[in-house]
RODO-2510 file (C-alpha; in nm, 4 decimals, decimal comma):
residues 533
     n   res          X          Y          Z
     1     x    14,4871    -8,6722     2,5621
     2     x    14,4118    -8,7616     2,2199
     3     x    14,7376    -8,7951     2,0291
     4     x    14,5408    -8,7351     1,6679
     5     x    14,5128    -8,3597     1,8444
     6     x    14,8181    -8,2894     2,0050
     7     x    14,9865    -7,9704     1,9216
     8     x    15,3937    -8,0167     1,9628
     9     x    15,5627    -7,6620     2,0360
    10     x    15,8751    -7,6994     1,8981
    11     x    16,0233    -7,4030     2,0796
    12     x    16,0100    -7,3132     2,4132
    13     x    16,1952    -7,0912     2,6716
    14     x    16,3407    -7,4096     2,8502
    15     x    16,4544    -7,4950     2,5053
    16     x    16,7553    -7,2211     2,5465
    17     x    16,9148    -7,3270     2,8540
    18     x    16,9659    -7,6940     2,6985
    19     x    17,0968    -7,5042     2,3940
    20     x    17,3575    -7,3825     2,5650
    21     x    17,4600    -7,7086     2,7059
    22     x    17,4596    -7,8966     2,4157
    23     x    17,6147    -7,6170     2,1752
    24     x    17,8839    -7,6474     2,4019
    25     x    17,9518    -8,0083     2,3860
    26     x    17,9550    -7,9443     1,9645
    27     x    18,1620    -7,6491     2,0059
    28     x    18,4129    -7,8327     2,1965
    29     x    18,4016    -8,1265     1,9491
    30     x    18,4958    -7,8380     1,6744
    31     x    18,7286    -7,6660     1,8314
    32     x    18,9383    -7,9910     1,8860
    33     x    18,9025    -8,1674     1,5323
    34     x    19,0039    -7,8322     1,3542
    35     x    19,2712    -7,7611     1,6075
    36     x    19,4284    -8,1285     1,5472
    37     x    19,3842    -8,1235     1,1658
    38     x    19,5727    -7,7601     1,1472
    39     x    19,8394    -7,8354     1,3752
    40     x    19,8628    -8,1775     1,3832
    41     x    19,8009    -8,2962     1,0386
    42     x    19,9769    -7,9542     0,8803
    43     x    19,6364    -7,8742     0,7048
    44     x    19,5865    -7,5900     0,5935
    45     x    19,2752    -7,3510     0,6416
    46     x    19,1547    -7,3833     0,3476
    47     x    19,0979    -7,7404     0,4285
    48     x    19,0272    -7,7138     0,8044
    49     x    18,7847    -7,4032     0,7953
    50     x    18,7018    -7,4163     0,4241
    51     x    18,5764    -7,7917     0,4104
    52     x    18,5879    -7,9915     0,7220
    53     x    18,3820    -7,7954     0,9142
    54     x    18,1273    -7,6425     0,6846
    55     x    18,1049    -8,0340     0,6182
    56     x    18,0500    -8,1055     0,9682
    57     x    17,7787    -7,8162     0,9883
    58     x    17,5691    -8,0016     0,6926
    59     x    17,5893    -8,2880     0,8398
    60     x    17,4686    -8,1973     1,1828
    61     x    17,1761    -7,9353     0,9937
    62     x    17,0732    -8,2581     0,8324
    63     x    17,0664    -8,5192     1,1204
    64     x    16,8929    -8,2665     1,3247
    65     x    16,6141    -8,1919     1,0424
    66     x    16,5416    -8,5832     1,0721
    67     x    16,5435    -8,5790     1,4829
    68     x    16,3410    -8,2652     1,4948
    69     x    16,0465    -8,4379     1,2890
    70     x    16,1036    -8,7811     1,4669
    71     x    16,0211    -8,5648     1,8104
    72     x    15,7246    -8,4094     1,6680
    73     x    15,5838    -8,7674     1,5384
    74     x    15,6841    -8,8829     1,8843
    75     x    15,5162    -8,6571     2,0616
    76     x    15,1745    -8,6411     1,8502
    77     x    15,1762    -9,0306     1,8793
    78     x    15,2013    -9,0577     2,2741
    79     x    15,0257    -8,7002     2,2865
    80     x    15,2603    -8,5541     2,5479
    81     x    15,5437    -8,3128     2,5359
    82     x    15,9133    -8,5041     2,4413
    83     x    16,2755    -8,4065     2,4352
    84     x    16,4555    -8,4197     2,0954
    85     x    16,7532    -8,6292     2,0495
    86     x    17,0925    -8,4718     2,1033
    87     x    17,2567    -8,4928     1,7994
    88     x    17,6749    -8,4132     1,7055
    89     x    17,9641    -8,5404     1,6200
    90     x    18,0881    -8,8441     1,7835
    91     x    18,3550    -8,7746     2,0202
    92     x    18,5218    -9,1314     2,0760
    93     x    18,4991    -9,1990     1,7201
    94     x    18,6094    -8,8737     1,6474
    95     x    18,9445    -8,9437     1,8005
    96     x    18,9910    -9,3054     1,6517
    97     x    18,9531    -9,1230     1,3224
    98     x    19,2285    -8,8414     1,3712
    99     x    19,4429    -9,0776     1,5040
   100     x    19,3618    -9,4463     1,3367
   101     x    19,2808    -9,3028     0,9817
   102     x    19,3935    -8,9161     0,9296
   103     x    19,6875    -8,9242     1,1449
   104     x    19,8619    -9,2598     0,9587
   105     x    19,8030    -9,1547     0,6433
   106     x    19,9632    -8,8117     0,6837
   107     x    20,2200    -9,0110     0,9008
   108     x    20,3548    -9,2183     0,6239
   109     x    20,2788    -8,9838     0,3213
   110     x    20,3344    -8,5854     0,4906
   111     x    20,0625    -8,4879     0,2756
   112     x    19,7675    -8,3632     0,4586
   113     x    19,5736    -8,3593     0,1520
   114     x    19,6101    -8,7362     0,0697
   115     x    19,4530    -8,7493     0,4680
   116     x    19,1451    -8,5592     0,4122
   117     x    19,0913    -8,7492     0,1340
   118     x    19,1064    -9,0861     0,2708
   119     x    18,9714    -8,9768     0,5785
   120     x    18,6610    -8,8674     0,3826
   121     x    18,6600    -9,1937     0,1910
   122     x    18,6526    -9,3617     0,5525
   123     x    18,3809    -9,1503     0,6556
   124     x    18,1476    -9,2326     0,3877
   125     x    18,2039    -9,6115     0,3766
   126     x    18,2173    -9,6111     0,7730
   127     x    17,8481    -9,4204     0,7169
   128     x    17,7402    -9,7118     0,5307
   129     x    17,8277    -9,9624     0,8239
   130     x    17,6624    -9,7565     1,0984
   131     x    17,3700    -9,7691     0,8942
   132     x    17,3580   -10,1257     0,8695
   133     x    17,3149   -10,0983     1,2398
   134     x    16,9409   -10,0966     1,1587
   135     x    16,9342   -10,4630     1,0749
   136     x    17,0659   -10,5798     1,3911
   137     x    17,0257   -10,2593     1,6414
   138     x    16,6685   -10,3403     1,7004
   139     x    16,7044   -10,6969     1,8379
   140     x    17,0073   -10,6378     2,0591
   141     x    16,8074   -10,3732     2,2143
   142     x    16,5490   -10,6372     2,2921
   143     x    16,7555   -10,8785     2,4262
   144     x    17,0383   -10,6220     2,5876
   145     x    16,9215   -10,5467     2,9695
   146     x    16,9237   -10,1832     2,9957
   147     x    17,1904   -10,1884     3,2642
   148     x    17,4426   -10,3229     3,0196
   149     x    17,3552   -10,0447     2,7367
   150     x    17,3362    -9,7098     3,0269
   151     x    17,6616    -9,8660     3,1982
   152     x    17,8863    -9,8630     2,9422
   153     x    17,7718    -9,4794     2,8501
   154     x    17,7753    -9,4362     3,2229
   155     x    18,1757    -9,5130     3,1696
   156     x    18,2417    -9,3007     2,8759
   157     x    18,0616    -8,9955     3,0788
   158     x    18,2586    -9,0648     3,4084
   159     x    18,6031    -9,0528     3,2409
   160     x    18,5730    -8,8425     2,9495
   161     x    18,2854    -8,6129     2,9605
   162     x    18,3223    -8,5925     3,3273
   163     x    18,6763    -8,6457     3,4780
   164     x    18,8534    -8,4595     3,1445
   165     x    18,7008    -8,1310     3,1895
   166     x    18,6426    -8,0970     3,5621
   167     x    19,0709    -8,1396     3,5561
   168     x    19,0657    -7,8428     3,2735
   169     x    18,8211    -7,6973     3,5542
   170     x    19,1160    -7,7335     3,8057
   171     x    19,3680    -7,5985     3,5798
   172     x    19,2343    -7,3008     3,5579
   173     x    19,0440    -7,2284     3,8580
   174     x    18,9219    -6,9069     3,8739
   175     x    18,7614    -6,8871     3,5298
   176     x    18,6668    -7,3059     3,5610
   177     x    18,5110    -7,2064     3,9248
   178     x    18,3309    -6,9295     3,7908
   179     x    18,1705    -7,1328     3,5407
   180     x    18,1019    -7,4121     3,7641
   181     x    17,8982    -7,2266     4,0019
   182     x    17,6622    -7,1068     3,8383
   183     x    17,6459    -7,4823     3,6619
   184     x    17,6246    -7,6076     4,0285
   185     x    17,3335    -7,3207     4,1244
   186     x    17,1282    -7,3384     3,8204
   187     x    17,1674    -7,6868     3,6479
   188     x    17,2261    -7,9547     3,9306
   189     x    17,0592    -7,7446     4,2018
   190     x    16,7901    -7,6479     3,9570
   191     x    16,7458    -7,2571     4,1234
   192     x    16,6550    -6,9879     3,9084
   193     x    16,9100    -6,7440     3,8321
   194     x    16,7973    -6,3737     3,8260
   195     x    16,5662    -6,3182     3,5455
   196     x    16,5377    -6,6914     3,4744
   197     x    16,8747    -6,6575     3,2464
   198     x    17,0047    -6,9693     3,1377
   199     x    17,2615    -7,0680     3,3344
   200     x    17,4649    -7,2473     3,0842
   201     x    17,4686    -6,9178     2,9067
   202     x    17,5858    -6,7206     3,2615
   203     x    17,8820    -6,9691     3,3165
   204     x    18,0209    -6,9377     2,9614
   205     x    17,9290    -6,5676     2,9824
   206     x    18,1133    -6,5429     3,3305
   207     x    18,3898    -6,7513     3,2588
   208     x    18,4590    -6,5519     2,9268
   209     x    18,4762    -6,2127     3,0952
   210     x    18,6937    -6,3392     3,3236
   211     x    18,9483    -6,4751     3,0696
   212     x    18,9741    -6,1147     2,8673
   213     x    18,9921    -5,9314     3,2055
   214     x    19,2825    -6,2009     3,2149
   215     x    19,4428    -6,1134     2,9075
   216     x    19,3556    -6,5370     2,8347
   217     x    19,0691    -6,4469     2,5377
   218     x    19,1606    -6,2957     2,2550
   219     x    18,9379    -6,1370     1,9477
   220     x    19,0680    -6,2616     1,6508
   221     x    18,8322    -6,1905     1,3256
   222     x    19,1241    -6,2953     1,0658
   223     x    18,9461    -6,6190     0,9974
   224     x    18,5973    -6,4645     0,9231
   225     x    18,4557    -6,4796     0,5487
   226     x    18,2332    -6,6785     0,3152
   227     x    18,2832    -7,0650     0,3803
   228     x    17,9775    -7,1938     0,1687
   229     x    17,9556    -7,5818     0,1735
   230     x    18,0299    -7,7581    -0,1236
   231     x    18,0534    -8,1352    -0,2365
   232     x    18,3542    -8,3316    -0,2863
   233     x    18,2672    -8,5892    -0,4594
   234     x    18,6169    -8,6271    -0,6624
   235     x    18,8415    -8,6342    -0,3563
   236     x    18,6183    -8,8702    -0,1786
   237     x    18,6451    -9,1349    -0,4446
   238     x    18,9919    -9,0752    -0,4589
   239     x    18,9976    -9,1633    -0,0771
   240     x    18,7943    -9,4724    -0,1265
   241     x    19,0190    -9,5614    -0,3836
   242     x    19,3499    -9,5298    -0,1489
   243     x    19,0927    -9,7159     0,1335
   244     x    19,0513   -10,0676    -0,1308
   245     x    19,4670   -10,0036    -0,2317
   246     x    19,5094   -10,0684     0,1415
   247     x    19,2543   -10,2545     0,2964
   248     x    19,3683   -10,2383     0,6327
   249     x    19,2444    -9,9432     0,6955
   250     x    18,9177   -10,1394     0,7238
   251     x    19,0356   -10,3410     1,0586
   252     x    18,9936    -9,9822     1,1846
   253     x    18,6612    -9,8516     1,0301
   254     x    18,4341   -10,1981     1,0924
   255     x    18,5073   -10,2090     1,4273
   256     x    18,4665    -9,8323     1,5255
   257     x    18,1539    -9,8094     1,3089
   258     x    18,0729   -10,1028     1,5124
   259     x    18,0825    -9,8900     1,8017
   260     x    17,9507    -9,6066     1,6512
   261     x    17,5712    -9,7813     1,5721
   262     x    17,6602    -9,9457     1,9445
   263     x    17,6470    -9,6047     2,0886
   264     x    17,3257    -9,4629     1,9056
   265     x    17,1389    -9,8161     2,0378
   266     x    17,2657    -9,7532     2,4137
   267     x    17,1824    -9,3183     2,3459
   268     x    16,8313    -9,4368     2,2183
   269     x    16,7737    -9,6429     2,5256
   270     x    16,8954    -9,3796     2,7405
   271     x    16,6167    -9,1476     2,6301
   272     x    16,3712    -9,4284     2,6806
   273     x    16,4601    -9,4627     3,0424
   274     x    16,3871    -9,0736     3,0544
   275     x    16,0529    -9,1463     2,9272
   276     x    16,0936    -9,0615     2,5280
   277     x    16,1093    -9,3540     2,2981
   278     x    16,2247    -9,3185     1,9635
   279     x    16,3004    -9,6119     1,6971
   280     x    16,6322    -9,7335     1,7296
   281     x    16,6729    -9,8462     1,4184
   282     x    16,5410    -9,5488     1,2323
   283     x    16,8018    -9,3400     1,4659
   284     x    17,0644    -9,5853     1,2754
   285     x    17,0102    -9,5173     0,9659
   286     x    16,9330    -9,1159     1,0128
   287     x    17,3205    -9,1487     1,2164
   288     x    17,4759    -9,3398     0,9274
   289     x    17,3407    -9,1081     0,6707
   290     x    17,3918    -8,8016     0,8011
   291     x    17,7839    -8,9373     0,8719
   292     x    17,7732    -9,0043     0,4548
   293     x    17,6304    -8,6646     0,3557
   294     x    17,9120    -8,5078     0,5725
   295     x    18,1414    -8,6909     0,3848
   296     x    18,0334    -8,5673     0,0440
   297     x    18,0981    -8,2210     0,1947
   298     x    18,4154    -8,2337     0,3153
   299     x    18,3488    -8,3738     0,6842
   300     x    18,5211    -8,7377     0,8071
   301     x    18,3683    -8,7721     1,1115
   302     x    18,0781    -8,9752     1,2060
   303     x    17,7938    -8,8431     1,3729
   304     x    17,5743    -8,9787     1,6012
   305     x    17,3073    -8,9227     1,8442
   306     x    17,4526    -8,7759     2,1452
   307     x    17,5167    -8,9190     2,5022
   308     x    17,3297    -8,6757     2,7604
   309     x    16,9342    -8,6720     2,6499
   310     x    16,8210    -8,7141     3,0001
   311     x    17,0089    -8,3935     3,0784
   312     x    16,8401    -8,2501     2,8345
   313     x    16,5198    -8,4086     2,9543
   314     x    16,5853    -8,2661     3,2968
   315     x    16,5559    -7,8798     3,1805
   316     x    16,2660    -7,9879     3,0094
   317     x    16,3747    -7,8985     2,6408
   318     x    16,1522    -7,9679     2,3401
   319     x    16,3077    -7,9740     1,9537
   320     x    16,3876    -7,6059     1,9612
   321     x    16,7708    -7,6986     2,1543
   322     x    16,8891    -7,9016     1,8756
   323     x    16,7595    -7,6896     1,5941
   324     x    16,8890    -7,3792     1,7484
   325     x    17,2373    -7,5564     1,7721
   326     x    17,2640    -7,6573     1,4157
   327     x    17,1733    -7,3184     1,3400
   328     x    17,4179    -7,1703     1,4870
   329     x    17,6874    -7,4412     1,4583
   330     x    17,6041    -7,3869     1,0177
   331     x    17,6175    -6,9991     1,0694
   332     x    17,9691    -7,0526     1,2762
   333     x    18,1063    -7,2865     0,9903
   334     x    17,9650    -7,1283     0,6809
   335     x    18,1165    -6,7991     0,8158
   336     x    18,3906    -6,8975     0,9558
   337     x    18,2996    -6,7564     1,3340
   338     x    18,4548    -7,0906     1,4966
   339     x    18,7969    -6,9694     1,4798
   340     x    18,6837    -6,6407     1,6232
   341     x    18,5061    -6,8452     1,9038
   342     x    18,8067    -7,0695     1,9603
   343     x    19,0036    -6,7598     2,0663
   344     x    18,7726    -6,5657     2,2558
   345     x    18,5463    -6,8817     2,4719
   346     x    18,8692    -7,0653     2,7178
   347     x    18,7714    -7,4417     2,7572
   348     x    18,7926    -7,3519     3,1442
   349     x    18,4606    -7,1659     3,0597
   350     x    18,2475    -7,4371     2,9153
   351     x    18,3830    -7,7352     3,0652
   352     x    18,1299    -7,6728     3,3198
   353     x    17,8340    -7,7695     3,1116
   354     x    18,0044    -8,0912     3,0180
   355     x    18,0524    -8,2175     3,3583
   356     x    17,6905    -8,1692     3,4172
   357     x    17,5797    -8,3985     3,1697
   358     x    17,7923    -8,6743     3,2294
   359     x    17,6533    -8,6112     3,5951
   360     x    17,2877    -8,6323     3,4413
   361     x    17,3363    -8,9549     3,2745
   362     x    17,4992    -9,1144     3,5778
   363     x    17,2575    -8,9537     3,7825
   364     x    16,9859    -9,0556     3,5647
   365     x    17,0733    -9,4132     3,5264
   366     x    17,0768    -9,4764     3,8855
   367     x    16,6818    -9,3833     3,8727
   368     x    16,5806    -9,5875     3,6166
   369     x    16,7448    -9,9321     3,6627
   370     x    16,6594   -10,1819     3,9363
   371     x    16,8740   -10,0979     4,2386
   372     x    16,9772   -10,4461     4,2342
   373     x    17,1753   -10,3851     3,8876
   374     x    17,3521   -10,1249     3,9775
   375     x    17,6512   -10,3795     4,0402
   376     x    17,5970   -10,4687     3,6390
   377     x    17,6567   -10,0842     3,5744
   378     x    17,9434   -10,0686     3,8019
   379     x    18,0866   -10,3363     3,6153
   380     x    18,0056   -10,1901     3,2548
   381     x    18,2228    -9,8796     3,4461
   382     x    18,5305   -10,0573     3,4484
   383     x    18,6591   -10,1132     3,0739
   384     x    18,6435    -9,7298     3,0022
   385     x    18,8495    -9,6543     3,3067
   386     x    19,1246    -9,8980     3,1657
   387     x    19,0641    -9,7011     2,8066
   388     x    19,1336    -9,3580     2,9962
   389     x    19,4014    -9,5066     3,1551
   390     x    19,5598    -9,6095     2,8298
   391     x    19,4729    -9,2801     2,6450
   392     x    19,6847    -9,1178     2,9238
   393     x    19,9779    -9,3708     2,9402
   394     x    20,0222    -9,3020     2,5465
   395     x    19,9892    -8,9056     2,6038
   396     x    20,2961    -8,9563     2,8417
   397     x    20,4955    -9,1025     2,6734
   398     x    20,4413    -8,8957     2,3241
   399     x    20,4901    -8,6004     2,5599
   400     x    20,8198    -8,6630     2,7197
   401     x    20,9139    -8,7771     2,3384
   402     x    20,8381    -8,3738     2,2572
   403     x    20,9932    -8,3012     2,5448
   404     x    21,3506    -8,4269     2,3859
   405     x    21,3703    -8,7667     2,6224
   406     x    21,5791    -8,9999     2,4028
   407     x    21,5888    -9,3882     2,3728
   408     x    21,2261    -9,4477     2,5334
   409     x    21,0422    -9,7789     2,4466
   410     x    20,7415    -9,8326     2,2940
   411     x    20,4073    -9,8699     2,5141
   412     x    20,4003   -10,2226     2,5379
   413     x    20,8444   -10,3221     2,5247
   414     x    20,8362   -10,6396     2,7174
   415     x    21,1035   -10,4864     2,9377
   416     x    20,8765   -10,1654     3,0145
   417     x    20,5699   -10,4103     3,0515
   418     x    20,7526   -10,5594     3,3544
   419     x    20,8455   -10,2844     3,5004
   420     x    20,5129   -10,1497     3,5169
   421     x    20,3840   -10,4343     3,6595
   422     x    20,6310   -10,4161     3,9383
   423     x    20,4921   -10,1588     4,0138
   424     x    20,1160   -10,2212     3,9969
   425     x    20,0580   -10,0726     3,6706
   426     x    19,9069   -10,3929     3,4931
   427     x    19,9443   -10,2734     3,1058
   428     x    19,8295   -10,5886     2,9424
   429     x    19,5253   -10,6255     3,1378
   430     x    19,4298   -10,2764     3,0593
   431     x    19,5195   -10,3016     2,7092
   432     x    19,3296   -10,5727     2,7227
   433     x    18,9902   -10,4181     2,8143
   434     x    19,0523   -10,1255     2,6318
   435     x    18,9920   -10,2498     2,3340
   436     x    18,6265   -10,2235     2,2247
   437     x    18,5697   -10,0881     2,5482
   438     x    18,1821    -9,9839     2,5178
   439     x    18,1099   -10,3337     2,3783
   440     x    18,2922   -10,4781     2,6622
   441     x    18,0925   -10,3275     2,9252
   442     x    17,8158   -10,3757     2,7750
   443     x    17,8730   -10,7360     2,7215
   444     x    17,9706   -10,7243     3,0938
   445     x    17,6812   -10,4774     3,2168
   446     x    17,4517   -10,7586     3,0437
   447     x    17,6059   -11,0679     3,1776
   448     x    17,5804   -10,9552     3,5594
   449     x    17,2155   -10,8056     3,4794
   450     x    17,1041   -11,1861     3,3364
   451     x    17,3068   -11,3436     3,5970
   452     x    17,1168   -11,1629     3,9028
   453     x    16,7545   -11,1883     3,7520
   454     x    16,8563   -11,5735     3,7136
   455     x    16,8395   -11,5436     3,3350
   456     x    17,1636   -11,7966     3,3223
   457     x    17,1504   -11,8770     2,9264
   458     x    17,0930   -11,5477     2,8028
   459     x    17,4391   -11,4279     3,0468
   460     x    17,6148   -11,7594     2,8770
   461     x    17,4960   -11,6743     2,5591
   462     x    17,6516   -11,3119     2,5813
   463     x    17,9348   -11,4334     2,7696
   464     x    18,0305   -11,6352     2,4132
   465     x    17,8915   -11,3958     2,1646
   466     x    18,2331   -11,1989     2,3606
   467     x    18,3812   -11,5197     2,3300
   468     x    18,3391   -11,4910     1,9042
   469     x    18,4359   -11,1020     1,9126
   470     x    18,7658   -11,1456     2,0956
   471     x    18,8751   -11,4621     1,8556
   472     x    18,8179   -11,2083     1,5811
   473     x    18,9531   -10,9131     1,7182
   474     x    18,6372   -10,6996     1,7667
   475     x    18,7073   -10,6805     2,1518
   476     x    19,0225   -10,7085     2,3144
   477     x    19,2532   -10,6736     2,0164
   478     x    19,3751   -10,3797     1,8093
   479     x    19,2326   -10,5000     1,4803
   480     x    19,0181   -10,7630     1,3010
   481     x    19,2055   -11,0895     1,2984
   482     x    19,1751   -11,4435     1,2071
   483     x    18,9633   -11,6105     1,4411
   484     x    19,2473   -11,7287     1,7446
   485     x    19,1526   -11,9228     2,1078
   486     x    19,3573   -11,7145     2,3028
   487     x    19,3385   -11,6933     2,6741
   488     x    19,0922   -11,4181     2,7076
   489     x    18,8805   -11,5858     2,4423
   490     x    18,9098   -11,9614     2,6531
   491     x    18,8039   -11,7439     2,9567
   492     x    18,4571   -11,6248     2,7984
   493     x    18,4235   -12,0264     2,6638
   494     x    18,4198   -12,0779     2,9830
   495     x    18,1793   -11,8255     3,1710
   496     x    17,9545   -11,9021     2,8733
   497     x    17,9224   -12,3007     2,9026
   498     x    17,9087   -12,2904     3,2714
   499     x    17,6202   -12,0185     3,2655
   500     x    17,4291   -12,1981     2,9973
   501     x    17,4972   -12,5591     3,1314
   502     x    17,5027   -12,5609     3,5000
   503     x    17,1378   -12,4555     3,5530
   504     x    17,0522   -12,7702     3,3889
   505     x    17,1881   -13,0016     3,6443
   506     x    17,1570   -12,7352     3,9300
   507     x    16,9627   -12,8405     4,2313
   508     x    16,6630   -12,6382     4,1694
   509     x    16,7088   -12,4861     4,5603
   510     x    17,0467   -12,3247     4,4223
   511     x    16,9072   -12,1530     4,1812
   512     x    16,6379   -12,0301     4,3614
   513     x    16,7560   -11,9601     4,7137
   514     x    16,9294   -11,6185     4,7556
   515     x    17,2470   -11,5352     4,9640
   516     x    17,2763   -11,2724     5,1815
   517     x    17,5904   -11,0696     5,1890
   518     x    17,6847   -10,9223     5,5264
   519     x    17,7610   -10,5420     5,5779
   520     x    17,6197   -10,5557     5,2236
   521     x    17,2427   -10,3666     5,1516
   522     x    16,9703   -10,6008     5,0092
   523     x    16,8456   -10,5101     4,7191
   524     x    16,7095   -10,8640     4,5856
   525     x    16,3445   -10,8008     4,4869
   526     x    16,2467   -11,1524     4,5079
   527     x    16,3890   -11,2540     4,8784
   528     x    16,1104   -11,3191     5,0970
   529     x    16,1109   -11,0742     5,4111
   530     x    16,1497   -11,4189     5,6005
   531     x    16,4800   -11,4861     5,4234
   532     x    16,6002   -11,1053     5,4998
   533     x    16,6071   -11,1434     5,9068
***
C-alpha cells in the first residue's frame, strides 16, 4: 500500500474495549495519589481535587495530543493500521514521589502546602531530566538487546501490575471473581461477549453492581463542581526554590527521572516488538514535557508512556483508546467526578483489567524474543521481586507501628538484619537489588542476552557501565554518592574484565563449541543438529 495514501481511522469500535482497560489503569493511578495526598499528607481538597488532579488531567490531554499525531504519522508512513501509545501517569515514580519528595517534606515541616509546592518544583525540574533522555535514549536502545529492556518491564508487570491486584482480587472474591471472568472470557480468551460489549466495560460494570447490592459502593456527589485548571507558576518557583535550599532532594529526582526516561525507552521497544515503531527519543521529550506542563498546573507527577501497548495491540485499538481516556480522565478532574468514582467503582472491580495487561506484556514478550533469551528475561525478573519484597517488608513494619507495637527497630537494625537472615530472609541482598531495580535488570537482562549470542565485550562493557552506577549510587544505593569500590561494585569489575578479556586469549573452540545441559530444552540456534544427539 502506498503510505503517501493511507487513510488512518483514528476511531474504531475495537478502540472502546482498550479504553476501558487503560482508563482503568489511570483511574487507579488517581484514585491512589489523591487518596495519599488527602489522608496522608493532610491536604486539603482544595489542593487534592482543586489542583493536583486537574493538573494531572492537562498533562495527560497534552501527552496524548502528541501520541495521537505520532500514531497517525506512523501509520501513514508504514501505510498500515498502528496502535497508539498508552500514555499516564507513572506508577513507580509516582510512589517514589509521595514518599521520597511529598511525604519528607510534609514529614519535617506538617505543612502540606510547603509539599505540593516542592513536590511541584520536583516535578518540573525532574521533567527537564526525563527529557534529556532524548540525547542518550536513542543509542542505548541500539545497543540494549531487547530481552534486557522487555525483562525488566516483564518484572514490574509480574509483581505490581500483576501480583498486587489479583491479591485485591482475592480479598474480595465475589466482586474480584466477577470481574475476572468476564476479563478471563473476553480479553485472554478473546470470545465475544453478547452484543460484542467490551468486556473491560462488563467486568467493571459487573463488579460495580455487585458492590452496591453489597452495601460496598457508595454515591457520593459532595465533591462535584467546577475544577477548571489553572497555572501555578508562583508556588512552583517557590518549590524550586526550597529544592536548590536543600539540594538533596536531587539524590532522589536524578535517579528516578533516570528511571523514568529508562521506562519510556523499554515501553517504546515494547511496542516495536508488537509491530509499531515509534521514535524513542521523540517519546522522551513528549514524556518529559508533558511531566513539566503538569507541573505548571498543579500536578507533581511524571508521566510517561505506559507499560501494556501490546495489550492494547492485541484488541486491535487505533488512537481513539487514548484520546477517549484523556477525555474522560479531563472531564473527571475538571468536574470533580473522580471522587464520585472513587466511592462508587471498588478496586476489586477493576483490578481485573490490570492483571490482564501485565499478562499481555509477559505473554507478549515471550513471542517476540529468541527462545534462547528467555533465561536473560528471567533474570531481568529477579531485581523487582526483591523491590516488592522490600515495599512489603516496610508496609509491615509501618503497619504494626499503627497498630500501637512499641520499641520496634528500624528496617535494616543490625540486630533485626541477623535475625532475618536466620531465618532466610536475606535483607541486605534484597536491599541491595532493589535499588534501581529496572536498571538492574536491565543491565542484567542485557548481560545474559550478549553473553549467549557470544557478544562477550558488549556483556563486559554493561557489566562495568553497572560497575560506574553502583560506585555512584545510581544502582544499589539509596542516593547519589561519591564514587566508592564497594563489594558489589568490585563484583561487576570483575564480570566486566573477565567478559571483555577472556575471549581474547580463549581457545577459539571454547568460544565456539556449545554445551548441552541435560534435562534442560535446547534452544541454541547455532548448535549443529550433529552436536544435539
Amino acid at each position: 500500500m502506498d503510505g503517501g495514501t493511507y487513510s488512518y481511522r483514528l476511531f474504531t469500535r475495537s478502540d472502546f474495549s482498550a479504553f476501558w482497560a487503560l482508563f482503568t489503569d489511570n483511574l487507579v493511578n488517581l484514585l491512589i495519589l489523591s487518596g495519599v495526598c488527602q489522608f496522608v499528607f493532610q491536604m486539603p481538597p482544595e489542593i487534592v481535587y482543586g489542583r493536583i488532579v486537574p493538573g494531572a488531567a492537562v498533562a495527560i490531554l497534552a501527552g496524548v495530543a502528541v501520541y495521537t499525531l505520532m500514531a497517525k504519522w506512523a501509520a501513514t508512513r508504514q501505510g498500515r493500521d498502528v496502535t497508539a501509545l498508552p500514555y499516564g501517569i507513572s506508577t513507580p515514580v509516582m510512589f517514589v514521589y509521595l514518599f521520597g519528595v511529598i511525604g519528607p517534606i510534609y514529614w519535617a515541616t506538617q505543612d502540606p502546602l510547603l509539599a505540593w509546592q516542592v513536590g511541584i518544583g520536583a516535578g518540573f525540574m525532574g521533567g527537564i531530566v526525563a527529557a534529556l533522555g532524548a540525547v542518550v535514549g536513542p543509542y542505548l536502545k541500539r545497543i540494549t538487546p531487547r530481552a534486557g529492556m522487555l525483562g525488566t518491564l516483564c518484572g514490574i508487570a509480574l509483581v505490581f501490575i500483576g501480583s498486587v491486584p489479583l491479591a485485591e482480587i482475592f480479598e474480595n472474591p465475589v466482586i474480584g471473581f466477577t470481574s475476572l471472568l468476564f476479563i478471563l472470557w473476553g480479553l485472554i480468551g478473546r470470545f465475544r461477549l453478547p452484543g460484542n460489549v467490551p468486556a473491560g466495560l462488563v467486568a467493571i460494570g459487573a463488579g460495580t453492581v455487585i458492590a452496591i447490592v453489597l452495601g460496598e459502593a457508595k454515591f457520593d456527589f459532595s465533591g462535584v463542581g467546577a475544577y477548571p485548571p489553572v497555572p501555578y507558576i508562583g508556588d512552583m518557583i517557590a518549590g524550586i526554590q526550597y529544592l536548590f535550599a536543600n539540594p538533596e532532594l536531587f539524590l532522589v529526582l536524578i535517579p528516578v527521572q533516570i528511571y523514568n526516561f529508562i521506562e519510556t525507552m523499554n515501553n517504546v521497544e515494547s511496542a516495536e516488538a508488537a509491530g509499531d515503531s515509534y521514535p524513542v527519543g521523540l517519546c522522551q521529550v513528549t514524556d518529559g514535557a508533558g511531566t513539566m506542563i503538569g507541573a505548571v498546573f498543579g500536578s507533581p507527577f511524571p508521566t510517561t508512556v505506559y507499560i501494556g501497548h501490546p495489550a492494547y495491540k492485541r484488541l486491535d485499538a487505533h488512537a481513539g483508546y487514548i484520546v477517549g481516556v484523556a477525555l474522560v480522565i479531563a472531564a473527571a478532574a475538571f468536574l470533580g467526578f473522580l471522587s464520585f468514582l472513587a466511592g462508587l467503582i471498588p478496586i476489586a472491580a477493576a483490578a481485573p483489567v490490570l492483571v490482564f495487561v501485565s499478562v499481555s506484556l509477559i505473554t507478549n514478550t515471550a513471542w517476540s524474543i529468541k527462545p534462547m533469551h528467555m533465561a536473560a528475561v528471567s533474570f531481568a525478573i529477579l531485581p523487582h521481586i526483591s523491590e516488592f519484597l522490600m515495599v512489603k517488608w516496610g508496609s509491615l513494619m509501618n503497619a504494626l507501628r499503627s497498630s500501637g507495637v512499641e520499641g520496634l527497630p528500624a528496617l535494616g537494625d543490625a540486630n533485626l538484619t541477623a535475625a532475618l537472615l536466620m531465618e532466610g530472609a536475606h535483607y541486605e541482598g534484597h536491599l541491595a537489588l532493589s535499588q534501581g531495580a529496572i536498571l538492574t535488570g536491565l543491565i542484567w537482562g542485557a548481560i545474559v542476552a550478549d553473553v549467549i549470542d557470544a557478544r562477550f565485550r558488549m556483556a563486559g562493557a554493561f557489566a562495568l557501565a553497572a560497575a560506574a552506577m553502583s560506585s555512584l549510587g545510581i544502582i544499589h544505593a539509596p542516593t547519589l554518592q561519591m564514587p566508592q569500590f564497594d563489594g558489589i561494585t568490585v563484583g561487576y569489575v570483575i564480570i566486566g574484565a573477565f567478559l571483555y578479556l577472556y575471549p581474547l586469549v580463549a581457545p577459539k573452540e571454547d568460544l565456539e563449541e556449545r554445551v548441552i545441559v541435560p534435562d534442560e530444552p535446547d534452544m541454541m540456534d547455532d548448535i549443529p543438529p550433529a552436536q544435539r544427539a
